[in-house]
C-alpha positions as CSV (number, residue, x, y, z in Angstrom):
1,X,0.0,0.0,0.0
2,X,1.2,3.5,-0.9
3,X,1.3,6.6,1.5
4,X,1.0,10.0,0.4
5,X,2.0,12.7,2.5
6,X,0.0,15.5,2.6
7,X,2.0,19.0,2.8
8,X,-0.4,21.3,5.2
9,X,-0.2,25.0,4.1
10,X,0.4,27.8,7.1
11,X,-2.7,29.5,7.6
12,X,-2.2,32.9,9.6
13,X,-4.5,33.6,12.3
14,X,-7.8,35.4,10.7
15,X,-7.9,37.9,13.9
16,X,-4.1,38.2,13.1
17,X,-4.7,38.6,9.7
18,X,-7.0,41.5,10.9
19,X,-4.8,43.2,13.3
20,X,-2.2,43.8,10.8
21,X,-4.4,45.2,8.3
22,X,-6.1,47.2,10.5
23,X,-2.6,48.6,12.2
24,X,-1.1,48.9,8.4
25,X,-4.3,51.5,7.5
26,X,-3.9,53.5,10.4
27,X,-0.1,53.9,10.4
28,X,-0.6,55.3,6.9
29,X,-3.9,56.8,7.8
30,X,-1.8,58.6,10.9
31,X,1.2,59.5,8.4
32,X,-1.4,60.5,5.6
33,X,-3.1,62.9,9.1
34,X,0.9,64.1,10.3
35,X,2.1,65.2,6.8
36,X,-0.9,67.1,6.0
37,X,-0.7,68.6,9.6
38,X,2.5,69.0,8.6
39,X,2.6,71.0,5.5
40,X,-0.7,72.9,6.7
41,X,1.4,74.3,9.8
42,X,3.9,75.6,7.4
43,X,1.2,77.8,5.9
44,X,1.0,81.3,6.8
45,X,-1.4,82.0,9.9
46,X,-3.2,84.2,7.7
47,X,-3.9,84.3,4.0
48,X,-3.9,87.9,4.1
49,X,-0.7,90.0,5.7
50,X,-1.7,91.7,8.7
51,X,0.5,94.4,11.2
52,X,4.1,93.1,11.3
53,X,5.4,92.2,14.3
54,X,9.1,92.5,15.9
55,X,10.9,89.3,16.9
56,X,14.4,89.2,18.8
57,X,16.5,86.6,18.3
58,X,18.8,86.6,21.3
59,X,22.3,85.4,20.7
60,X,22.2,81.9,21.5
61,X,18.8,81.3,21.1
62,X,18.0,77.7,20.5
63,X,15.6,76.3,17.6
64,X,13.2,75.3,20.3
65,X,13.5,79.0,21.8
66,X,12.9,80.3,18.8
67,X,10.1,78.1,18.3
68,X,8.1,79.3,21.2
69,X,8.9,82.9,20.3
70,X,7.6,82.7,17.1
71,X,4.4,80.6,18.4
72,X,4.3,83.2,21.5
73,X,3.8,86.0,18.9
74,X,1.3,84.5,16.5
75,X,3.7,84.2,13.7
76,X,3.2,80.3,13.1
77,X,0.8,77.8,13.4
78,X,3.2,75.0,15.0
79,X,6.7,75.4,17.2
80,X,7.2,71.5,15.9
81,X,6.4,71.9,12.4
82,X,8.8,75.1,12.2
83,X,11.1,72.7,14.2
84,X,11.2,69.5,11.7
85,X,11.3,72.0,9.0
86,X,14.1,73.6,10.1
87,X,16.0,70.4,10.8
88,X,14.8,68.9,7.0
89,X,16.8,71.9,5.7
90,X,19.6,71.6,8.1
91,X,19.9,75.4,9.0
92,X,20.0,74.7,12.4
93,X,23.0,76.4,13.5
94,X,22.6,79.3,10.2
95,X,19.8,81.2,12.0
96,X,21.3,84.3,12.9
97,X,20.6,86.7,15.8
98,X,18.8,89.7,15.6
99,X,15.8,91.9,15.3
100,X,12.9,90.6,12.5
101,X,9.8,91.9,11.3
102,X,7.7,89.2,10.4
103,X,3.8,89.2,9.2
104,X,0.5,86.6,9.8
105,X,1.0,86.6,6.0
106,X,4.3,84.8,5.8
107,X,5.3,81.6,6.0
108,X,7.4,78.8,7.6
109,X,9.5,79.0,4.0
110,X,10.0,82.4,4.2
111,X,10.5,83.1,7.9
112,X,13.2,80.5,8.0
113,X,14.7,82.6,5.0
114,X,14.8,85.8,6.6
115,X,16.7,84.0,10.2
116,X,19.4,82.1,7.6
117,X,20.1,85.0,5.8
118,X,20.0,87.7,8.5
119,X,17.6,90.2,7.1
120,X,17.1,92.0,10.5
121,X,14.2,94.3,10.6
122,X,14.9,97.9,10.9
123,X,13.5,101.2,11.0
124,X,14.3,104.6,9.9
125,X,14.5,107.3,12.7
126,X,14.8,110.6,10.5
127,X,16.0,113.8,11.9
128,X,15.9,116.6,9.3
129,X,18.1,119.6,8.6
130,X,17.1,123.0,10.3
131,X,15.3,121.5,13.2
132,X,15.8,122.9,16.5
133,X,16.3,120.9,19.7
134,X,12.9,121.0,21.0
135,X,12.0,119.6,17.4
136,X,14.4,116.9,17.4
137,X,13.0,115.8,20.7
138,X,9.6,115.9,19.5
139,X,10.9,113.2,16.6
140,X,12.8,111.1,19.0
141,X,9.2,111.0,21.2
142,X,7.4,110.0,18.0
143,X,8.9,106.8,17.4
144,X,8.3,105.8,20.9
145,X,11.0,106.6,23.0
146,X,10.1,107.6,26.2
147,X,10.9,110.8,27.6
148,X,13.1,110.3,30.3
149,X,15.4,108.4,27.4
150,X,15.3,111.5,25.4
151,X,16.1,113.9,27.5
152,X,19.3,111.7,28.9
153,X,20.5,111.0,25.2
154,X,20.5,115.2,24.8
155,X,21.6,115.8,27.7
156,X,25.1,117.1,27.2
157,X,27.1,115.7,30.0
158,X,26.3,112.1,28.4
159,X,28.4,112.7,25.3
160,X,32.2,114.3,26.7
161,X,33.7,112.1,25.2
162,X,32.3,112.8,21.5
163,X,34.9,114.2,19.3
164,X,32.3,116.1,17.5
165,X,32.2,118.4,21.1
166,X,35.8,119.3,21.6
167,X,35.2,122.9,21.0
168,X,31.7,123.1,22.3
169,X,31.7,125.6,24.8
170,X,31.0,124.1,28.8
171,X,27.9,124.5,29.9
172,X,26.3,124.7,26.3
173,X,23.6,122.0,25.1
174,X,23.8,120.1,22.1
175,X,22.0,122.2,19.9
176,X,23.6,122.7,16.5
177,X,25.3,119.1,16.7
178,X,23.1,116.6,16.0
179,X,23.4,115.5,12.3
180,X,20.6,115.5,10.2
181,X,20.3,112.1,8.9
182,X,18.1,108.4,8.9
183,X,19.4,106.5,11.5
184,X,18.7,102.8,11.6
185,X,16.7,101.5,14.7
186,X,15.7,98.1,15.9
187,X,13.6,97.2,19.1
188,X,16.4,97.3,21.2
189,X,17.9,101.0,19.9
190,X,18.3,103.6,22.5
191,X,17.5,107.1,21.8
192,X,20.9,107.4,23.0
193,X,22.5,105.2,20.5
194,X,20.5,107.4,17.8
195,X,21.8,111.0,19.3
196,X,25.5,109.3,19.8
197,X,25.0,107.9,15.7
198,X,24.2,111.8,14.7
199,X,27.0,113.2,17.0
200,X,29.9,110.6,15.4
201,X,28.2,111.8,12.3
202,X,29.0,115.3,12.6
203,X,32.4,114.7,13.4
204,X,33.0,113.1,10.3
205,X,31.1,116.0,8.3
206,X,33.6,118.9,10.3
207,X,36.6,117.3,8.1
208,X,39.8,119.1,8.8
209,X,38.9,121.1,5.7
210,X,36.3,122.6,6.9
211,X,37.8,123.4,10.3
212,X,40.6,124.9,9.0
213,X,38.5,127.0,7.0
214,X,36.4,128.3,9.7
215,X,39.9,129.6,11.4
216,X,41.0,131.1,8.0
217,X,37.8,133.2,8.3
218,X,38.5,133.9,12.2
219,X,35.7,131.8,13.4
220,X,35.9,128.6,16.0
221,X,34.4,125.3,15.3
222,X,31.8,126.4,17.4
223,X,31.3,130.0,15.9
224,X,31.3,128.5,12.4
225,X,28.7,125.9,13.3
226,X,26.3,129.0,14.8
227,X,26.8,130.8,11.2
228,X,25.8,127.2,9.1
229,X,22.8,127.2,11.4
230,X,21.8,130.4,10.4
231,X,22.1,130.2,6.8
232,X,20.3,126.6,7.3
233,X,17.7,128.5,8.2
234,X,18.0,131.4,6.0
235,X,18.0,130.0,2.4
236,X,17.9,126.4,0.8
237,X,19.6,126.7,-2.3
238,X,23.6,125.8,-2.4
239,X,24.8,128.9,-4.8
240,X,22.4,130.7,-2.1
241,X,24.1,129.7,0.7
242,X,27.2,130.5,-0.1
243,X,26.2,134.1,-0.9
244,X,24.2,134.2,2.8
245,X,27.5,133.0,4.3
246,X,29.3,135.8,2.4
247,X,27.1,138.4,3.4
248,X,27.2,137.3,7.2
249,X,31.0,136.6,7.3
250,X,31.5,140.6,6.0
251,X,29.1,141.7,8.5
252,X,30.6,140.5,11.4
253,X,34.4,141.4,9.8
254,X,32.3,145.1,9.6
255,X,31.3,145.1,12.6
256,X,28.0,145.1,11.6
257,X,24.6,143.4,13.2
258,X,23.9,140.5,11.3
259,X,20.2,141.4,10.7
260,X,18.9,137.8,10.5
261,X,15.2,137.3,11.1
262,X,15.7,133.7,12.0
263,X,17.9,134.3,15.3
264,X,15.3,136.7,16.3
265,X,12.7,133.9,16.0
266,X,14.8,131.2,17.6
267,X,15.0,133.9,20.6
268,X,11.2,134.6,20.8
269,X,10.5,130.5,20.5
270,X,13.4,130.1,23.1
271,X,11.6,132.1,25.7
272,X,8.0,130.3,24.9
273,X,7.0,133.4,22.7
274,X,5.5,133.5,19.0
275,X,8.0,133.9,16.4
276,X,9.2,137.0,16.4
277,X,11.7,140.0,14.9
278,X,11.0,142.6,17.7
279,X,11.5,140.3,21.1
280,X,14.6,141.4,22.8
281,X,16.9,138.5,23.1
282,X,20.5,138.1,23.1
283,X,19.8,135.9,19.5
284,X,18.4,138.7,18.0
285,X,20.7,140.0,15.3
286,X,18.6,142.6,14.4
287,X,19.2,144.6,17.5
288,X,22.6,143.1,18.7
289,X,25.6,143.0,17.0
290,X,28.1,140.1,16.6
291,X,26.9,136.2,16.1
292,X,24.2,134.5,18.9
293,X,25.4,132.5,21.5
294,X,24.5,129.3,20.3
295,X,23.4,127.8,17.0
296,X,19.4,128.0,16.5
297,X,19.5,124.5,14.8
298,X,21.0,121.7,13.5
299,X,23.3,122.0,9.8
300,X,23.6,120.0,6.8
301,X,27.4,119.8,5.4
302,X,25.9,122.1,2.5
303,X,25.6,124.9,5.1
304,X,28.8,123.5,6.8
305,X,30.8,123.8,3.4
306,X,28.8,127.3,2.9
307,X,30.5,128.9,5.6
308,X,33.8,127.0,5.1
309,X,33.9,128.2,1.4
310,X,31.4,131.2,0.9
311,X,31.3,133.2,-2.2
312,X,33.6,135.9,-3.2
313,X,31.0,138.6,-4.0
314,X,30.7,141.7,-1.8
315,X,26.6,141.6,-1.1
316,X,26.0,143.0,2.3
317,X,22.5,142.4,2.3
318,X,19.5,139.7,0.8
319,X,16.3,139.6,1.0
320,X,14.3,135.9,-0.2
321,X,10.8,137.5,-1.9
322,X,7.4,136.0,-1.6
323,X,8.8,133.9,-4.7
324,X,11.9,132.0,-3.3
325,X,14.3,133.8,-5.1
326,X,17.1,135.5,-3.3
327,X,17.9,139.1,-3.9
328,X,21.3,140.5,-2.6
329,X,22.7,143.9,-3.0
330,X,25.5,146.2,-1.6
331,X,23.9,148.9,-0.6
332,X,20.9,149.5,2.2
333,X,18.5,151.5,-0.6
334,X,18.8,148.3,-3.0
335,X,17.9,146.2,-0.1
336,X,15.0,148.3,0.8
337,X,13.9,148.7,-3.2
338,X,14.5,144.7,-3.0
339,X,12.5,144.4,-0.6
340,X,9.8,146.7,-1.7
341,X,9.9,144.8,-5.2
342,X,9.4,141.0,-4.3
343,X,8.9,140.8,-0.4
344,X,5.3,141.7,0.3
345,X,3.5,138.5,2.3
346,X,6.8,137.3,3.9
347,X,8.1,140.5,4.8
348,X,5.0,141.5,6.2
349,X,4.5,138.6,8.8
């Protein structure tokens, strides 16, 4: 009789069988759930860009700090989806330290940009030419410094070791010194940082040049700063400005009063009054001979280079009609035809 051996087949488990296909569907159910998660939390939290917000990066700051920072501020959707991304790219150690502006609009993608390649968020503090003290305050107060922090960055006694003050007299504020310029602020910019920027930048615009200039004409640093102030003030025009600085510079070499309207104003706003050519104050040129006691603004390096190099003519008088042009002249009955011919509204006021 013959045998046959019967080969049984292996039959898995049927609940097995279900276990597995059941744990196989949600692993790629849950991976199919994470990677959307994922790549929806790299979206930007809004699809439309809202107020920008500022972001410091400490130096040091970990991924993971930076994480919650951004999170914190409503800048991403996920502090682990920012994380993996960051690590998929492999920037972790190329985000950089700083100040960032960042919007609801942006996202993970471009965020991550900015931190690699540095692009620190800044502002523009602008302080313009001609402005007085009081005005440059006002600025410094209007992008948010408090006041206290004003007053301590103008204050002087803060700044002795500025080059720019060498030949400021003691006891005198900083009132013709400040540089008009944009300087670049961040959220962690003092208003001190800001006044000591404009300071170093006046030294750099009184050039040895211009200094030596100043003495060729008999003036001090100081003295030729007060004169740039006044013909800030006076005129706008560079071939203008060089004829105001002629015209004061004989003056004073005359012995003359330097009949500027502007000093007399800066003397009238000094002591809380309206603008004015008839208050008695020591800046009033009109009255007192010889050059104010301190500048009545802030100079550009046109009015600088004015007074360092002004025109050869021999005008002893101007006179800027209701136009804008500038009128000069020799003699006191051109100035007052001048004056008669093209200043009516201005000269009236």
């Amino acid at each position: 009789m013959r045998y046959t051996v019967r080969t049984h087949k292996h039959r898995w488990p049927r609940r097995l069988v279900i276990t597995l296909i059941t744990a196989t569907v949600l692993v790629i159910t849950a991976t199919a759930f994470v990677r959307h998660a994922y790549f929806n939390d790299l979206r930007p939290v809004s699809s439309t860009p809202g107020h920008a917000k500022l972001v410091t990066v400490s130096e040091g700051s970990s991924v993971d700090d930076i994480a919650t920072e951004l999170k914190g501020s409503g800048i991403i959707r996920s502090a682990w989806a920012f994380k993996l991304y960051v690590s998929s790219k492999n920037v972790r150690d190329s985000l950089e330290a700083g100040t960032y502006s960042f919007e609801s609009g942006e996202s993970v993608a471009d965020i991550v940009s900015q931190l690699t390649h540095g692009k620190v968020a800044t502002d523009l503090v602008t302080i313009l030419p001609g402005q007085r003290l009081d005005q440059i305050k006002a600025t410094l107060l209007s992008y948010g410094f408090s006041e206290s922090d004003v007053d301590a960055a103008l204050d002087s006694s803060n700044h002795l070791a500025n080059p720019a003050l060498v030949d400021k007299p003691n006891g005198a504020d900083l009132e013709g010194y400040i540089y008009p310029d944009s300087y670049q602020k961040t959220s962690t910019t003092t208003a001190q940082q800001i006044i000591e920027e404009a300071l170093s930048e006046m030294n750099q615009q009184l050039t040895p040049d211009i200094q030596s200039a100043f003495a060729q004409e008999g003036l001090s640093t100081y003295q030729g700063i007060i004169l740039a102030s006044m013909v800030e003030q006076e005129v706008s025009d560079q071939s203008d400005r060089n004829q105001v600085a002629q015209v004061f510079i004989t003056r004073l070499h005359d012995g003359m009063t330097l009949g500027s309207d502007v000093t007399a104003y800066y003397g009238a706003i000094l002591a809380g009054k309206a603008p004015s050519t008839t208050y008695d104050s020591p800046y009033n040129t009109l009255i007192h001979p010889g050059l104010p006691p301190t500048p009545i603004s802030n100079v550009s390096a046109s009015s600088l280079e004015a007074v360092a190099h002004p025109a050869t003519t021999g005008w002893l008088y101007f006179v800027t009609g209701d136009d804008g042009v500038t009128h000069f002249s020799t003699t006191l009955q051109q100035q007052e035809a001048n004056t008669a011919a093209f200043c009516h509204k201005l000269c009236a006021e």
